[in-house]
N, C-alpha and C positions, 0 to 999 in steps of 0.2 A: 181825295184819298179813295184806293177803291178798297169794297168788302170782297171778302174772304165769304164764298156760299158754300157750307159742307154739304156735299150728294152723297143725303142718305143711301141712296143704290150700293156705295162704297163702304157701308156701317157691316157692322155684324147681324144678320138677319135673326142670328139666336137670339140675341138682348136688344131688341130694339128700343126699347120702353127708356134703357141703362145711358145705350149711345143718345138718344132725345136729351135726357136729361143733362150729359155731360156735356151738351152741346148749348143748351141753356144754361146750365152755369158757369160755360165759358161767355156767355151774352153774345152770344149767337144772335143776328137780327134776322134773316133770313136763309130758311133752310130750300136747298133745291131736291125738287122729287122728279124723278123720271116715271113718265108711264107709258111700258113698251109694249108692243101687239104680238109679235113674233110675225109679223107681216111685213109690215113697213123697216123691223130693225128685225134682225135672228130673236135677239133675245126679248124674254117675257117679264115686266116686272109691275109693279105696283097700282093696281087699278081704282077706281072711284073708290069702295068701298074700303081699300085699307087706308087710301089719303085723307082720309074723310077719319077714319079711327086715330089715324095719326094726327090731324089735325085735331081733334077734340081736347089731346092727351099733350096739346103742345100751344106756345105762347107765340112762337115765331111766325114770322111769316113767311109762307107756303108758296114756291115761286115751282110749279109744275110745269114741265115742259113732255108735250105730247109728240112719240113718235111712236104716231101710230095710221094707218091708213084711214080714208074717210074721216077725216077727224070730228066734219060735220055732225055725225051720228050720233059724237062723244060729248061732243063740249058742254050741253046743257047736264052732264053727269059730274063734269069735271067742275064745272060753276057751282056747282051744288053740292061741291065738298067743301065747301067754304074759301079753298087757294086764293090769294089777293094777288098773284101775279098769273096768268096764263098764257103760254105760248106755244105756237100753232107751226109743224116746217112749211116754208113755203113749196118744196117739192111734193107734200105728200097732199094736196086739192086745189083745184084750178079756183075754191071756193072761198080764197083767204081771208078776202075783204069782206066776206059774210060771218066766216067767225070773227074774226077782230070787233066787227060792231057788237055781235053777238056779247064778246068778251067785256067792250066797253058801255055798253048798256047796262049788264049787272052790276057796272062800278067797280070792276077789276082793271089792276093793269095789264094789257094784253102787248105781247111779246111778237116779231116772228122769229123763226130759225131759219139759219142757211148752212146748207151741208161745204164743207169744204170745195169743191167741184163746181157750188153757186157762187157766180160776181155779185158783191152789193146793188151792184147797178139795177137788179130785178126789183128792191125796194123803193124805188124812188117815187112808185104813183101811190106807195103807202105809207110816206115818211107821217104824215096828216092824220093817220090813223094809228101809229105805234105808241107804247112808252120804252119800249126796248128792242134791240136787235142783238138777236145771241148767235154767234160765230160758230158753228163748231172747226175745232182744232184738230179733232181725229171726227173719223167714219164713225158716225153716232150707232149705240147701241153693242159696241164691238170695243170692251174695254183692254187693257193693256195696249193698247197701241202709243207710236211715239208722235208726240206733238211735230204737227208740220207747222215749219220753219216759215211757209208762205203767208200762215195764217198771221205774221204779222205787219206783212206790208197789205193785207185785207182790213186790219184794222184800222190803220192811220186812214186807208182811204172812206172807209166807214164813218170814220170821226170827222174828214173834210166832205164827204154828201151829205151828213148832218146839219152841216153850219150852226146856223145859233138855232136849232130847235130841243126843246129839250126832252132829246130820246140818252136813253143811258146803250151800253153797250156791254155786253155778256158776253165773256169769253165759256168755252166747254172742249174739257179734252185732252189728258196726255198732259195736267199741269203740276209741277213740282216747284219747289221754294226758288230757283232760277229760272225758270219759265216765268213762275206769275208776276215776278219783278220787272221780265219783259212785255208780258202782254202789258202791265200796267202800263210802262212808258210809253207802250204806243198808242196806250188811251181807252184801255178798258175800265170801267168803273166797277162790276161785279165780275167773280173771277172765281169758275164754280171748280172747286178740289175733292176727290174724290179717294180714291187712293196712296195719295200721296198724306192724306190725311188721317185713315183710319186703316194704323198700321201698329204695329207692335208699343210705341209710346205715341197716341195720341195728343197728350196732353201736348207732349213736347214741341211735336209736329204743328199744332194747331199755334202756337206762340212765336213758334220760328217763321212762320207765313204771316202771322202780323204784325211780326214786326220789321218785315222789308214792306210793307204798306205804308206808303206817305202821302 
């Protein structure tokens, strides 16, 4: 069955504190955070210091996904906000397999990403070093756009370079209550909702997405 990962990014930045909570008492298991540079992505959003305030203020686990350049610089920042999942694009440092160890040294799950425009196939000399590979489905960083349609014959192939290893597979991007049903079929196991989630009936929204989850 895959999970449903609400991106706080997507929340109300006024009640932060309000959406955390409503998200735990839906039993919420994991929340995704975006941390953007204005470099590597246009937009600016969530840095050590406030994941780290978020995380303090929260139960869930913290699946942070960095797009940001250099990422080397960051990660010992990002590790040190507590996040138990971390993940690294691979387009943004020729450096990956240095954070990945980085990541899995501290005893995190460390992630990579691949932009739409990357073939899985660049993962292969790090399948040995992942616990997740996150898809994105639209141009990271650059919200409202429409889910591409490709990104799910990316998947299924994703899920057969896998074979029997056990890496999960994270969808990001453009996902609504028929989308995530599809990425699911084609073998996503987390399936991060953003907008489609924290919209005028949250509640409702958040229930109608798990329950196409099987």
């Amino acid at each position: 069955m895959a999970q449903i990962l609400p991106s706080i990014f997507g929340a109300n930045i006024l009640s932060l504190q309000d959406e955390l909570r409503f998200l735990e008492e839906e039993n919420t298991e994991i929340l995704h955070v975006d941390l953007m540079d204005g470099t590597f992505v246009n937009n600016i959003a969530f840095g050590p210091n406030q994941i780290a305030a978020m995380k303090k203020a929260s139960k869930m686990t913290f699946d942070v996904h960095m797009m940001l350049a250099n990422p080397e610089r960051h990660i010992d920042g990002v590790i040190n906000t507590g996040a138990e999942m971390i993940s690294v694009h691979y387009e943004s440092t020729p450096h990956v397999h240095f954070i990945l160890q980085k990541i899995k040294k501290a005893g995190r799950k460390a992630g990579v990403v691949i932009n739409p425009g990357t073939p899985e196939s660049v993962l292969e000399y790090l399948l040995d070093d992942i616990d997740y590979i996150l898809i994105m489905t639209i141009n990271p960083g650059q919200p409202g756009q429409t889910f591409i349609e490709k990104s799910l014959e990316k998947i299924r192939k994703t899920r057969e370079m896998i074979a029997g290893r056990h890496i999960q597979i994270e969808v990001d991007g453009g996902v609504n209550l028929e989308i995530a049903k599809k990425v699911q079929e084609a073998g996503a196991d987390l399936i991060v909702v953003g907008g489609a989630l924290f919209n005028d009936n949250p509640k409702a929204s958040y229930q109608a997405l798990k329950s196409v989850m099987h």
